[in-house]
C-alpha positions in Angstrom: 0.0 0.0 0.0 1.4 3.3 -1.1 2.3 5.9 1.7 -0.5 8.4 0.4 -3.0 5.9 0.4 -2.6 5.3 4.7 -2.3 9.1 5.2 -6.2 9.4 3.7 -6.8 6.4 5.6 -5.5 8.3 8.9 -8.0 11.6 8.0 -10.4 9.4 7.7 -9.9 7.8 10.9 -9.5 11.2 12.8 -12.3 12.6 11.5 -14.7 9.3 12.8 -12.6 9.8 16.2 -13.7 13.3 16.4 -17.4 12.3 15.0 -17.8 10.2 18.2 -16.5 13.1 20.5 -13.0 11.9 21.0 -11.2 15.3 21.9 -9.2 16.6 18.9 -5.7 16.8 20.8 -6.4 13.0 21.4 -7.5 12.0 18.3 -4.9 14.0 16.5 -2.0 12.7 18.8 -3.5 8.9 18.1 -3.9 8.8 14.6 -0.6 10.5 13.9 1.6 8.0 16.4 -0.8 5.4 14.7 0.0 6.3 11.1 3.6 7.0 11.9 4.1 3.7 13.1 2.7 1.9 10.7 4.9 4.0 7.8 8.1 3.7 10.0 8.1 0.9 12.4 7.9 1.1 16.2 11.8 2.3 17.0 10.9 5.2 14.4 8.3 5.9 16.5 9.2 5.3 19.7 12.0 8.3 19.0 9.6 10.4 17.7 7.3 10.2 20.5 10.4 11.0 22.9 11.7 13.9 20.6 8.4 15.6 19.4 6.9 16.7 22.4 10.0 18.1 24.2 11.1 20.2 20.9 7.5 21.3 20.3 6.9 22.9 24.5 10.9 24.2 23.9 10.1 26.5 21.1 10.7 29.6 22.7 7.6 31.5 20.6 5.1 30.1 22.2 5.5 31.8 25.5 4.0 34.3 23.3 0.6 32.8 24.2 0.4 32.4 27.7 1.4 35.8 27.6 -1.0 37.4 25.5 -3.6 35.3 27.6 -2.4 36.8 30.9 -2.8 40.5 29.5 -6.0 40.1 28.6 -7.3 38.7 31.6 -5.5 41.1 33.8 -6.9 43.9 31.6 -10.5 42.6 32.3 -9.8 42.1 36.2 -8.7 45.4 35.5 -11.9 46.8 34.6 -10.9 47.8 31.1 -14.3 46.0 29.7 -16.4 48.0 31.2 -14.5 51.1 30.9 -14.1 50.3 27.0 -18.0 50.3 26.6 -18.9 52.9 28.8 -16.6 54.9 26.7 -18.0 53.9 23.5 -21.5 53.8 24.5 -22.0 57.8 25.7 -20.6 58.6 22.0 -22.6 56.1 20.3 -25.6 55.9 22.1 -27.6 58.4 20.3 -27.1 57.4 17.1 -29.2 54.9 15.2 -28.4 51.3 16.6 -25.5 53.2 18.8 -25.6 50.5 21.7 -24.9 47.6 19.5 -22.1 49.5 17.5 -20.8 50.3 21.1 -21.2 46.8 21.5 -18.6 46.3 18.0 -16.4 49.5 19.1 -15.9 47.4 22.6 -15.2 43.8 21.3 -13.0 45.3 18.8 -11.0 47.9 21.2 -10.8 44.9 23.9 -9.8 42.3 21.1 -6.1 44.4 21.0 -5.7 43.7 25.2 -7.2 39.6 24.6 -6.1 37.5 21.8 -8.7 35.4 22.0 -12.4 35.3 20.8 -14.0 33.5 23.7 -12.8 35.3 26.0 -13.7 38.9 24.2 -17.1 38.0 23.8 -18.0 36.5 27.3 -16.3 39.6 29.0 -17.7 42.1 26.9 -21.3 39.9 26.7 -21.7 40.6 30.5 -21.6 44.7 30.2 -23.1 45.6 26.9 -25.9 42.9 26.4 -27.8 43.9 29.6 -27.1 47.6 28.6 -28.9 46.8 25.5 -31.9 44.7 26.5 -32.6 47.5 29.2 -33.3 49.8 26.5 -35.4 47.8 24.4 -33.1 46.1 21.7 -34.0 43.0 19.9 -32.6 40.2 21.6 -31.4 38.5 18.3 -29.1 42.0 17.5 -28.5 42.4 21.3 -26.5 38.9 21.4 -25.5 38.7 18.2 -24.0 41.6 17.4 -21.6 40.9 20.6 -21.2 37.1 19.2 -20.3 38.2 16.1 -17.9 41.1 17.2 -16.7 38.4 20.0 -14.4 37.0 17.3 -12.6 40.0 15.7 -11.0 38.5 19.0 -9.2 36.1 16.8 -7.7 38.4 13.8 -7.2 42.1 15.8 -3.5 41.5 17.1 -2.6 40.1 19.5 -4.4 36.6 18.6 -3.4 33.2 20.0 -4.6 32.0 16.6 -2.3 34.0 14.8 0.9 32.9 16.7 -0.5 29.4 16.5 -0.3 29.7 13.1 3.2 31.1 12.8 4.3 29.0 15.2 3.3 25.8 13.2 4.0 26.8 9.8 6.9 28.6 10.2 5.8 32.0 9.2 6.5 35.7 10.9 4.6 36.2 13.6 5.7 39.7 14.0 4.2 39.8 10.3 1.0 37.8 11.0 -0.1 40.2 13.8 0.7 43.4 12.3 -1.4 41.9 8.9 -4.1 41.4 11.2 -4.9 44.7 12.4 -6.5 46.0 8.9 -8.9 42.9 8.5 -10.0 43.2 11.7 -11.5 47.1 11.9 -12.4 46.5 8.3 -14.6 43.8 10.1 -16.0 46.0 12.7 -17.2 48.8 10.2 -18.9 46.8 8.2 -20.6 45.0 11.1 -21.2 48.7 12.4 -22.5 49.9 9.1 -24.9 46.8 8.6 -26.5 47.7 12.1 -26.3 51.3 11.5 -28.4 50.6 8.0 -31.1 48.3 10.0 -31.6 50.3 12.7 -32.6 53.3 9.9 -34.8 50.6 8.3 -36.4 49.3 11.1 -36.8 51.7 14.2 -38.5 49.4 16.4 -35.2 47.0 16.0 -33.4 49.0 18.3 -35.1 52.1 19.5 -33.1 55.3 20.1 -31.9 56.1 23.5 -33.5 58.3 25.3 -31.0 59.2 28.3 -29.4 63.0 27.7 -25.6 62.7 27.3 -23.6 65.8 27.3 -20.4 66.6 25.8 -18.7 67.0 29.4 -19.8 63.3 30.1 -18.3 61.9 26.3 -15.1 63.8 27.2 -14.8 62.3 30.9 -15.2 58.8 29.4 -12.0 58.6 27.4 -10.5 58.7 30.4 -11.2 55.1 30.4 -10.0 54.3 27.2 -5.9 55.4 27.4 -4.7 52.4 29.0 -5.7 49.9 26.9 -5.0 52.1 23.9 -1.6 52.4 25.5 -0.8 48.9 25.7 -2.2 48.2 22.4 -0.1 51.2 20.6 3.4 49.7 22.8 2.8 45.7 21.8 2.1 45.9 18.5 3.5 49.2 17.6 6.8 47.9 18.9 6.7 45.2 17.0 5.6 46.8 13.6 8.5 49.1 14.4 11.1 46.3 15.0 11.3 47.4 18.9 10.5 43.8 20.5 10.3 40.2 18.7 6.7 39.2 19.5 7.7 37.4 22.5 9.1 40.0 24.2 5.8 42.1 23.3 4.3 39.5 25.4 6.2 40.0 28.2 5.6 44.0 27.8 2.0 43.7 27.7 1.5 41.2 29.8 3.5 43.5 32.8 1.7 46.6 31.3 -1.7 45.1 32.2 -0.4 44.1 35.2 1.0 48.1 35.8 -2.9 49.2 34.4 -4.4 46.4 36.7 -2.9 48.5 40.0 -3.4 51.7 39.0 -6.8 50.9 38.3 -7.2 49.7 42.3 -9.8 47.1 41.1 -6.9 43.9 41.1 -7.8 42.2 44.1 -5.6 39.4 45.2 -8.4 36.9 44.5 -8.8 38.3 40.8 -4.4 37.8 40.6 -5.5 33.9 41.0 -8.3 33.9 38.9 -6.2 35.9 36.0 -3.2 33.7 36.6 -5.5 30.1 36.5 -7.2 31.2 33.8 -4.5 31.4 31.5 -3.3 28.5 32.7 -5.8 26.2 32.0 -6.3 28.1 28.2 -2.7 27.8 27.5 -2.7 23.8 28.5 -6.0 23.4 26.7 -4.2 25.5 23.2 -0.8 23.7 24.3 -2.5 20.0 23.9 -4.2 20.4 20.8 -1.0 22.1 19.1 1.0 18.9 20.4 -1.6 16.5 19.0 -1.7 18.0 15.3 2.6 18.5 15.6 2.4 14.3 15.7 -0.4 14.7 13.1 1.7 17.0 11.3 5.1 14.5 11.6 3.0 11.2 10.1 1.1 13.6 7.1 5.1 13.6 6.0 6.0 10.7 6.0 2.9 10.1 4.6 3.3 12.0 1.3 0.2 12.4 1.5 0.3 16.8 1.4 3.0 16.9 -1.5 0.4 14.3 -3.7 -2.6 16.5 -3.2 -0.4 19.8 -4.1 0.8 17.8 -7.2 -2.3 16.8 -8.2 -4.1 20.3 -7.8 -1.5 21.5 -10.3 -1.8 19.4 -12.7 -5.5 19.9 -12.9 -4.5 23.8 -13.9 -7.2 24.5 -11.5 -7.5 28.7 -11.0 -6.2 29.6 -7.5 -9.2 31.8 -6.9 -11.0 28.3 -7.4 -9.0 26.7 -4.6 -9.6 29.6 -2.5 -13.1 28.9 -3.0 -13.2 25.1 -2.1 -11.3 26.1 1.0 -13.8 28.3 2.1 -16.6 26.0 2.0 -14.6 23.5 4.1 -13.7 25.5 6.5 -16.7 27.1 7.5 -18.1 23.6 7.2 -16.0 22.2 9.8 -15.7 25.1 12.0 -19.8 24.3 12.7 -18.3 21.4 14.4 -14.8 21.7 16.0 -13.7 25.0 17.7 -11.4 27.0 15.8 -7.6 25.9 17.2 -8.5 22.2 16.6 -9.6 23.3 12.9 -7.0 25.1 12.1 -4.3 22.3 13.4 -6.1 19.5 12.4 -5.9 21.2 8.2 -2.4 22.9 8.1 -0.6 19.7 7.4 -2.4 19.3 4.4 -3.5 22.4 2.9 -0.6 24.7 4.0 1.9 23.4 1.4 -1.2 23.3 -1.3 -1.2 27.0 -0.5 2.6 27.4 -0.5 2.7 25.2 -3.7 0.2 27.2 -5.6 1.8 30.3 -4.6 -0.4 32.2 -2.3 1.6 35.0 0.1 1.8 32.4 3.2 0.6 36.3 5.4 -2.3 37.0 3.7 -2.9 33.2 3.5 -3.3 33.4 7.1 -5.4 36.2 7.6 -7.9 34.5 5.3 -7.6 31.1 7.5 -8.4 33.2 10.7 -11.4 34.4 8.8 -12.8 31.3 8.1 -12.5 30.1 11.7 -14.1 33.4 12.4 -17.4 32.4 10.8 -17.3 28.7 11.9 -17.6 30.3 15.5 -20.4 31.9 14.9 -22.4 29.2 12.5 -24.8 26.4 13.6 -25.3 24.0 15.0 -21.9 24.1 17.5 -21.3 28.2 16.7 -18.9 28.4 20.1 -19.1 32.1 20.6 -23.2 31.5 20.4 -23.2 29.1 23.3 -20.6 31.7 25.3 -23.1 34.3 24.7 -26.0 31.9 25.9 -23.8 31.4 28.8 -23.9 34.5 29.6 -27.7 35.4 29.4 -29.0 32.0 31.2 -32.5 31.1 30.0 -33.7 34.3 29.7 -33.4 34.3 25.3 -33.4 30.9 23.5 -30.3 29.8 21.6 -33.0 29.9 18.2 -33.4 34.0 19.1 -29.3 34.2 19.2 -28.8 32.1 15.8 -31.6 34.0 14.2 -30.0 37.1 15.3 -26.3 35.9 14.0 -27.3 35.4 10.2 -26.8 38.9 9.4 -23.3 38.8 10.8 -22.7 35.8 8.6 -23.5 37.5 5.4 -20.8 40.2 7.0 -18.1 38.0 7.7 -18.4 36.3 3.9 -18.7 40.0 2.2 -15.6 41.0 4.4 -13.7 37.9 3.4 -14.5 38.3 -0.6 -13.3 41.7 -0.3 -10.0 40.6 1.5 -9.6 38.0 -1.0 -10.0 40.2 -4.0 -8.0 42.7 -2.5 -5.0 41.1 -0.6 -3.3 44.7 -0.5 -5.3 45.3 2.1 -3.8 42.9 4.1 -0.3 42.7 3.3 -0.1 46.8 3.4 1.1 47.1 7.0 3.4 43.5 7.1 5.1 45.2 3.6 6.0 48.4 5.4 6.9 47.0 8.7 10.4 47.2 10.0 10.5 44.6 12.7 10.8 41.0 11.5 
């Protein structure tokens, strides 16, 4: 039996594995020890399984995501949330739909201090949602709009998806996080504009606020605003500006939150705990799926299985647009059913040397993979940052009213990623002009 052959045998088994709720890090790490040692032997394998996991924790990048994690929970302990969309909601909140484009403005502004879309749109869910329902909003846009924005989360820098990606494929991460800044606020306006054009349409959707906000109360609220903005402007503007690798920008905002989180007074010992547990319990949840698919990743090459595929693609003198195309399809298929790390991982062995075969810039290539796991998050029937958001409200609106409300975000997120894909200037502008690494 050729080599191929047994690598689409080992998909196929993974994906069963994963059908009957095996966990992906386990199902990843099995079938790739599993197809390994049946391509290799045992002794082959037995090395690999004492080699792999040691060189994979040693890479010294991914510190990077433990502390990016920590940063953002700090900031939140900090009360940076709140602060972020009481800021945005005084300036907004007069304008047509304002509470749920506060709602965008927040995720969006707390996405630089996170990294991560589940956490963004949990944090942020428990201030503006109730804000929004207390004036009469739709539920549907009230939680949707804040499940939707949850996962700019994932593409506004810094995101643990991002460094994942770099991490595992090779790429700049520097590069990927900088490339990740445009997408994202291209993604919250047209969100914004989307509510802003439905609120006009339909008035009873989300009903102007009544309460009188002067200018002296706008102008207090930015007071809020600095520190996070601050952080943000020193992480990623020192690494766009070749001032710290993005592990050290890690380090910086992670100690910068912590600096904000003092200042602030509201960083009670017990919230230290909670901030520190937290991100460790995310960064061993990320940590074993990434180990998983690097085993996955070591048997799809002995496999031959990735460099087959990319041969046969180009012999079929199938247009790259094409190929973008299929890719989109399965990747918002199968982010309805796996959250976004294990998608990601689980396809990179196969379709990142496709991409890297067919030419694609591997930064841009990226930013488009993000955006697909974007929309699987928010897509039935799994949809994670829906059943955050229902987390957050209880029993008091129906998972149906939350989907219903998410389908206009969907349409969004697939206008926003044809326009990145026609368009990849917009993506590669900052990365092109960028003077760190």
């Amino acid at each position: 039996m050729e080599t191929w052959v047994i690598g689409l045998i080992g998909i196929a088994v993974l994906l069963v594995l994963i059908a009957f709720r095996v966990h992906v890090a386990f199902s990843l790490a099995m079938v790739g020890l599993g197809g390994y040692y049946v391509i290799m032997g045992w002794r082959p394998t037995a090395g690999l399984l004492g080699l792999v996991p040691y060189e994979f924790i040693a890479n010294f990048v991914l510190t990077t995501v433990p502390l990016f994690l920590l940063m953002g929970y700090l900031a939140h302990h900090a009360g940076l949330t709140r602060d972020i969309y009481n800021t945005a909601r005084v300036w907004l909140a007069r304008v047509h739909g304002g509470l749920a484009i506060a709602s965008v403005a927040g995720c969006a502004v707390f996405a630089a201090a996170c990294g991560s879309s589940l956490a963004t749109a949990a944090m942020m869910g428990r201030v503006a949602i109730p804000e929004m329902i207390r004036n009469k909003y739709d539920q549907g846009l009230a939680t949707g709009c804040v499940a939707a924005a949850g996962t700019i989360g994932s593409l506004i820098p810094p995101s643990i998806l991002l460094i994942l990606f770099g991490a595992m494929t090779e790429t700049s991460i520097g590069a990927l996080l900088v490339g990740g800044f445009i997408p994202g606020i291209l993604s919250a306006l047209i969100y914004m504009g989307m509510i802003y054009f439905r609120a006009v349409q339909n008035r009873e959707l989300c009903p102007l606020v009544r309460e009188k906000i002067r200018w002296r109360d706008r102008l207090v609220s930015l007071k809020g605003t600095w520190g996070i903005l601050a952080l943000f402007l020193l992480v990623i503007g020192g690494i766009y500006l070749g001032l710290f690798t993005p592990t050290e920008a890690g380090g910086v905002g992670a100690t910068g939150a912590f600096i904000l989180a003092l200042i602030s007074g509201k960083l009670r010992w017990d919230n230290f705990k909670e901030s520190l547990s937290d991100t460790v319990r995310s960064t061993s949840q990320i940590f074993a799926i990434a180990l998983g698919a690097s085993l996955f990743t070591k048997f799809m090459g002995v496999s031959d299985l990735p460099s087959v595929i990319c041969e046969s693609i180009l012999s079929l003198q199938i247009h790259p647009v094409l190929v973008v195309a299929g890719l989109s399809i399965v990747y918002i298929f199968l982010g309805m059913f796996l959250d976004p790390v294990g998608v990601m991982l689980l396809t990179l062995p196969v379709v990142f040397p496709v991409m890297e075969g067919l030419g694609f810039n591997l930064i841009w290539f990226g930013i488009i993979m993000i955006k697909y796991l974007e929309i699987g998050l928010i897509t039935p029937p799994v949809g994670l940052n829906v059943y955050v958001i229902k987390g957050v409200v209880g029993d008091s609106i129906p998972l149906e009213v939350i989907f219903r409300g998410i389908a206009w975000f969907v349409a969004m997120d697939i206008l926003t990623l044809a326009i990145l894909i026609a368009f990849p200037q917009i993506t590669l502008i900052l990365p092109n002009t960028m003077i760190g690494p």
